[in-house]
C-alpha positions in Angstrom: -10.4 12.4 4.4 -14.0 12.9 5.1 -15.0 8.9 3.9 -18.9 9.7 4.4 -18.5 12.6 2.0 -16.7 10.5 -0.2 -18.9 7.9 -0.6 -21.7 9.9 -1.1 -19.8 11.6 -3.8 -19.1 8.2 -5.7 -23.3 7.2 -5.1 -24.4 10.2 -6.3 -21.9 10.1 -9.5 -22.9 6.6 -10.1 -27.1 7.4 -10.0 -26.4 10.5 -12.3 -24.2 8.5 -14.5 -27.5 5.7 -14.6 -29.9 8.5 -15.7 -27.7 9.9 -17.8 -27.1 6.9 -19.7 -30.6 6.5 -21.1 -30.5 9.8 -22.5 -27.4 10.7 -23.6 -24.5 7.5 -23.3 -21.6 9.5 -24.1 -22.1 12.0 -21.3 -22.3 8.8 -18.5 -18.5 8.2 -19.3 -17.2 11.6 -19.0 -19.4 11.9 -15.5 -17.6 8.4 -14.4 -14.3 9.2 -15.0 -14.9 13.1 -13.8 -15.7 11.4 -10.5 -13.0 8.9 -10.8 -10.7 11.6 -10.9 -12.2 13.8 -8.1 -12.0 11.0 -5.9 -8.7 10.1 -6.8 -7.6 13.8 -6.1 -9.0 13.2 -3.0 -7.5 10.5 -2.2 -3.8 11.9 -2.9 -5.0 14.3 -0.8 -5.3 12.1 2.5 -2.2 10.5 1.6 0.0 13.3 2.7 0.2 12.4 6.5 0.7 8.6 5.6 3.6 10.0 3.1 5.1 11.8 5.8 5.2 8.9 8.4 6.4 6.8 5.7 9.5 8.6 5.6 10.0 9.2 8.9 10.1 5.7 9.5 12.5 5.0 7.2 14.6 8.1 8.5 14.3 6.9 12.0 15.5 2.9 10.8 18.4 4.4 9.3 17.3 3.4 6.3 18.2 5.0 2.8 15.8 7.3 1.2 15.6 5.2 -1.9 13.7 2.8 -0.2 10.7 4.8 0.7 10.7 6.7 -2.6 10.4 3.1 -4.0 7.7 2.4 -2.0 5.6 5.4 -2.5 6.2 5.6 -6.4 5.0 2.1 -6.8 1.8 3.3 -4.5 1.2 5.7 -7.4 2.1 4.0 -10.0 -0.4 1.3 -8.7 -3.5 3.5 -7.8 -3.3 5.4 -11.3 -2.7 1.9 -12.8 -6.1 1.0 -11.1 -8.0 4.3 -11.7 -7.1 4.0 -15.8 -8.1 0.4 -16.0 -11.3 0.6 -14.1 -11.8 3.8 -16.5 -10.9 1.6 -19.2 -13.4 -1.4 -18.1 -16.2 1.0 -18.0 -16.0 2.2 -21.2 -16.2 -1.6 -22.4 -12.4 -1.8 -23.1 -11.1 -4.7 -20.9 -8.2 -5.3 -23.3 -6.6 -2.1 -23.3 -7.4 -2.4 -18.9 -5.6 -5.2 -19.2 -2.8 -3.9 -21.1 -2.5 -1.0 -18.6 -2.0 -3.7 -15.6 0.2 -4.9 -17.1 2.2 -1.7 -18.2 1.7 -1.2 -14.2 3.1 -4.4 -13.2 6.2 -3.6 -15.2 6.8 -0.2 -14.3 6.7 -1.1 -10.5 9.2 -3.9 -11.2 11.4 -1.7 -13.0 11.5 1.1 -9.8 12.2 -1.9 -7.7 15.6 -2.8 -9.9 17.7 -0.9 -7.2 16.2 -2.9 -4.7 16.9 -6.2 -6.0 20.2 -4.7 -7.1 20.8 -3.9 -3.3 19.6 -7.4 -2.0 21.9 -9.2 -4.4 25.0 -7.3 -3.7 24.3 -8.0 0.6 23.8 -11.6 -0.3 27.0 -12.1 -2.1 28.3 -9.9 0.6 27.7 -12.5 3.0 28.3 -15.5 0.8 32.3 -14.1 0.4 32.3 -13.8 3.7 
């Protein structure tokens, strides 16, 4: 991932957004969450070696695949929960962002249920012990 080119992306989308807005409001949006998306894209993009590692770690540790697919899921469930809010708060609507956090903040505890699940039954493991 090219950061330079990505930051000039996001400057760029932001001034046209700016001009845009004093002629035509509705248009500034759709070019904010156009680039939103683009750089999101791009993001997922850079990800893939990270992803990779990731799991290879936990491969390596001897670790169960579950946790590293809990891991990454709450990543994305995390960065689109971030990306749909800030969308949200630019459009004016900080109530519905704020609903979306929290519908992120949920699902991310719900993937980690297995987790805790896991935890619990190792610690009464070692209590009966």
């Amino acid at each position: 991932m090219n950061i330079f080119i990505t930051v000039s992306f996001g400057i760029i989308s932001v001034v046209l957004s700016i001009v845009l807005k004093q002629y035509k409001p509705e248009y500034s949006m759709f070019i904010s969450l156009a680039a939103g998306i683009i750089i999101f894209i791009t993001l997922i993009a850079a990800l893939n070696p990270i992803i990779g590692y990731i799991t290879e770690l936990t491969a390596n540790a001897g670790l169960s695949g579950v946790y590293a697919e809990v891991l990454l899921k709450s990543l994305a469930v995390c960065y689109l929960t971030q990306l749909a809010s800030d969308c949200c708060k630019d459009a004016g609507e900080t109530a519905i962002a704020g609903k979306l956090q929290l519908a992120g903040k949920t699902a991310v505890l719900i993937m980690a249920l297995p987790i805790f699940k896991r935890i619990t039954e190792v610690v009464t493991g070692l209590i009966d012990t």
